[in-house]
Structures are given as C-alpha cells and as structure tokens.
SEKOL-443972 format. One line per field, with one value per residue: residue number from 1; residue in one letter; chain; x, y, z of N, C-alpha, C in turn. Coordinates in Angstrom, 1 decimal, padded with zeros to 4 digits, m for minus. Atoms other than C-alpha are relative to their C-alpha. Layout:
residues N
pos c(NUM|...)
code c(A|...)
unit c(A|...)
n_east c(X|...)
n_north c(Y|...)
n_up c(Z|...)
ca_east c(X|...)
ca_north c(Y|...)
ca_up c(Z|...)
c_east c(X|...)
c_north c(Y|...)
c_up c(Z|...)
end
This chain:
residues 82
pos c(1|2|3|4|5|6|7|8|9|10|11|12|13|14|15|16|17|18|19|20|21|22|23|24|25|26|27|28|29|30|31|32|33|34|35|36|37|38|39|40|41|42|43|44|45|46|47|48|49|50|51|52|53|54|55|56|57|58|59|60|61|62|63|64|65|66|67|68|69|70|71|72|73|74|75|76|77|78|79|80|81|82)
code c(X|X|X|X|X|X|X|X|X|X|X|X|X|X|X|X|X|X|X|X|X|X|X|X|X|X|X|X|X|X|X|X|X|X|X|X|X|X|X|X|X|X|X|X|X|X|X|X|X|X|X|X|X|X|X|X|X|X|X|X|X|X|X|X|X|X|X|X|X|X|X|X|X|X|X|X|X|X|X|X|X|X)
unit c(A|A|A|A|A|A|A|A|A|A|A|A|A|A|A|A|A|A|A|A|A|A|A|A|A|A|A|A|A|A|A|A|A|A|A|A|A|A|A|A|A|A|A|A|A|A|A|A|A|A|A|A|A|A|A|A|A|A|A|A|A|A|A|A|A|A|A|A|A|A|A|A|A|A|A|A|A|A|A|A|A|A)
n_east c(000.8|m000.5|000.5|000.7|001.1|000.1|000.9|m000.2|000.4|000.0|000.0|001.3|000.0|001.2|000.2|000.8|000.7|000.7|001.3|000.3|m001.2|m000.3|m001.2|m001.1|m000.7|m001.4|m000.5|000.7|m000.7|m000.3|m001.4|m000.4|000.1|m001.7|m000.4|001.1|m000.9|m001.1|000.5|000.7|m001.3|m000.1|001.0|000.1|m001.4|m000.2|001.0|000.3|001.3|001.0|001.3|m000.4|m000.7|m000.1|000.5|000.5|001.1|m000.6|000.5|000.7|000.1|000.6|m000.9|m001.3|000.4|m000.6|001.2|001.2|001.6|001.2|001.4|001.2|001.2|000.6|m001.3|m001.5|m001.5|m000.4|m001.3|m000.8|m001.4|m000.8)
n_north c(m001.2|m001.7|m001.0|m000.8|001.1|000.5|m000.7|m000.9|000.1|m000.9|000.4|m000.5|000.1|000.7|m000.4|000.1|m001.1|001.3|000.7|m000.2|m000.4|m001.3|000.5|m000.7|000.2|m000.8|m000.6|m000.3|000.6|001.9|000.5|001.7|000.8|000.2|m001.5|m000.3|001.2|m000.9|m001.2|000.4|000.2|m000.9|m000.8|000.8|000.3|m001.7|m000.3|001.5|000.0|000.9|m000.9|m000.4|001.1|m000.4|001.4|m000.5|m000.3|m000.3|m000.9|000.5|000.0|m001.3|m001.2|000.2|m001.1|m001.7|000.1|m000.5|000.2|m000.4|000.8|m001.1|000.5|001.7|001.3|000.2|m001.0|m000.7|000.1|m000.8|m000.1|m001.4)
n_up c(000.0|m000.2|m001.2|000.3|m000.6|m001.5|m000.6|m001.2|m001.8|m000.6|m001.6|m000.9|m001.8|m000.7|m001.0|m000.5|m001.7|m001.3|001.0|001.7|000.2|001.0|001.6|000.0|001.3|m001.3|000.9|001.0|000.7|m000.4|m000.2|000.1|m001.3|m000.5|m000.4|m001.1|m001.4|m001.0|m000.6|m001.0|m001.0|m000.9|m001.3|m001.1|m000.9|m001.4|m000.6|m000.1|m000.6|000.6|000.6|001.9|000.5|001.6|000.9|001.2|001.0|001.2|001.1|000.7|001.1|000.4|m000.7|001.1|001.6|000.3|001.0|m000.8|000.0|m000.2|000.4|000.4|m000.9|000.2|000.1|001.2|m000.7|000.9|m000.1|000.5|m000.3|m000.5)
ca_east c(000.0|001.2|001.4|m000.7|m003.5|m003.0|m005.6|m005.8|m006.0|m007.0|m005.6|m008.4|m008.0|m010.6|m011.5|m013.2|m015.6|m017.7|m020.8|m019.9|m016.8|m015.1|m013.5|m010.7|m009.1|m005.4|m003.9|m005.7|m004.3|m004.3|m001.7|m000.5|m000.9|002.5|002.7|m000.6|000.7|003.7|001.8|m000.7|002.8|003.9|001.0|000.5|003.9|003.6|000.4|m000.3|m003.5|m006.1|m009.0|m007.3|m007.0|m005.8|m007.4|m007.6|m010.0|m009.5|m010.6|m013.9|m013.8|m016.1|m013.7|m010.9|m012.8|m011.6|m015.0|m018.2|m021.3|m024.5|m027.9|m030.7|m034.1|m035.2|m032.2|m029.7|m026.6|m025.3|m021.4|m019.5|m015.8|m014.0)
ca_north c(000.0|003.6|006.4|008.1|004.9|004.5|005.1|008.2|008.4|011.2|011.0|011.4|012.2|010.7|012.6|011.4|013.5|012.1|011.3|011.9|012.1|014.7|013.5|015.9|015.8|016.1|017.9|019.6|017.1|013.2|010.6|007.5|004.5|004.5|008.1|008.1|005.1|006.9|009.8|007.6|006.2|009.2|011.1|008.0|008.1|012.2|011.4|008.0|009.3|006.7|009.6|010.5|008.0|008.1|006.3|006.6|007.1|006.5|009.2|008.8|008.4|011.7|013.7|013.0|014.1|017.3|017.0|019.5|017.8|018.9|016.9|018.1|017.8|014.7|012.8|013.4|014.4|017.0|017.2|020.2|020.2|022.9)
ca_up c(000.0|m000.8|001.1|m000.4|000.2|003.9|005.7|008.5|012.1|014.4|018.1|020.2|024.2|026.4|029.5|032.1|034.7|037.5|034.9|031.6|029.5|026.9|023.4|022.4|018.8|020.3|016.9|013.9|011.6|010.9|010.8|009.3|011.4|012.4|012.8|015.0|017.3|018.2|018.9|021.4|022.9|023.8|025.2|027.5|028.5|029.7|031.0|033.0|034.7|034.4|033.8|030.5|027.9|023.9|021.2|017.4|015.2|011.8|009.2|007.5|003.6|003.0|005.4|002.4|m000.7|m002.1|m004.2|m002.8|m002.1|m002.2|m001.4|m002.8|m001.2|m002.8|m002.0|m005.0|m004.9|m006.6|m007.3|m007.9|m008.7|m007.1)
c_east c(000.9|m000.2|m000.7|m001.5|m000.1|m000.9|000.1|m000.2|m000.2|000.7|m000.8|000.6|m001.5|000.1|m001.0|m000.5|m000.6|m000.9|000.1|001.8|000.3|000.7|000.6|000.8|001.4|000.8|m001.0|000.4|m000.1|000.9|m000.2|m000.3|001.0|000.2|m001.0|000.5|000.9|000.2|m001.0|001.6|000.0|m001.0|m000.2|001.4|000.2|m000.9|m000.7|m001.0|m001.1|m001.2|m000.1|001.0|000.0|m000.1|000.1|m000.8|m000.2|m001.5|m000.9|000.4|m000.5|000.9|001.5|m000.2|000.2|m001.0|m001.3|m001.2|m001.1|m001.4|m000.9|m001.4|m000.6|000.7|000.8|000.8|000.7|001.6|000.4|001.4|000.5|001.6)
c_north c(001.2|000.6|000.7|m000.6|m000.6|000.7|001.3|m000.1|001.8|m000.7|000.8|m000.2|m000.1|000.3|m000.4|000.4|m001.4|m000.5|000.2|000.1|001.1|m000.4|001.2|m000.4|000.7|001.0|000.3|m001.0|m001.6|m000.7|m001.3|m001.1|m000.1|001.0|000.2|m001.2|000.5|000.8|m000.4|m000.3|001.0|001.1|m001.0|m000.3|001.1|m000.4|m001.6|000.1|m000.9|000.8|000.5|m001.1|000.3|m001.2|000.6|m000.4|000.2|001.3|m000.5|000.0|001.9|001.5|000.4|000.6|001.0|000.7|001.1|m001.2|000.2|m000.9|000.6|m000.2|m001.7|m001.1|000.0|000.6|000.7|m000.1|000.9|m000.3|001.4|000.1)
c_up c(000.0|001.0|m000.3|000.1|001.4|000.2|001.2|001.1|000.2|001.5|000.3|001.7|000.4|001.5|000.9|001.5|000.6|m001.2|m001.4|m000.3|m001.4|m000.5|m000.1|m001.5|000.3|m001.2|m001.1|m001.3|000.0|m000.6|m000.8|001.3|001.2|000.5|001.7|001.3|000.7|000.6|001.5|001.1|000.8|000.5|001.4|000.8|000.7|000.7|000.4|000.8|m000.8|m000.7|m001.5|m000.5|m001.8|m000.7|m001.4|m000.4|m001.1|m001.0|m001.0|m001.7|m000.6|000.5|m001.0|m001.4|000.0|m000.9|000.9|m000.3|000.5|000.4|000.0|001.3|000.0|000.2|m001.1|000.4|m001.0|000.0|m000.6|000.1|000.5|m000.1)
end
C-alpha cells in the first residue's frame, strides 16, 4: 500500500468527569498509522493518569474528498468540482 493509500488516524484524548466524558481531537491534523501510534505512545507516556485516555479514530472516507457535495431535497446528490 502507498502512502498516499494509507488510511488516516486522528488522536483522540478521552477525559473522564464524575458522569460523563469529553473527546478531544489532540492535533488539527491526521496521521498514518504509524505516525498516530507513536503519537498515542507518547502522550500516554507524559500522561499515565487513568482519567485521561488516547485512542484513534481513523478518518472517515467523505472527510478525504476534495470534491463539494450537495444533497438536494429529494435525495440526490449534486457534485461540484471545485
């Protein structure tokens, strides 16, 4: 697989209060697998509190298109190139 066909990660931080918890997208940006693993390592290595924890979450398909889409009312899809 290319690099250019790997799939993406986000690192997500995972906060957790008394009743609820708070996702966190730890960088604007997403990673190779490889890249994003190394990046879970070491946040769990500054940070070994059990309340905060790091997971990925790979990058949907639609989040990757560089294509506009539109859906109409009726359900079609319109497609602009931009």
């Amino acid at each position: 697989m290319t690099k250019e066909n790997q799939p993406l990660f986000f690192v997500i931080r995972k906060d957790k209060w008394t009743d609820h918890y708070k996702y966190t997208i730890m960088q604007d940006k997403a990673f190779t697998l490889e890249e994003a693993t190394r990046k879970v390592l070491a946040y769990e290595e500054i940070n070994s509190d059990k309340d905060h924890t790091y997971h990925l979450n790979k990058v949907d398909s639609y989040l990757e298109d560089t294509k506009e889409t539109v859906i109409l009312e009726n359900g079609a899809n319109d497609v602009t190139s931009g």
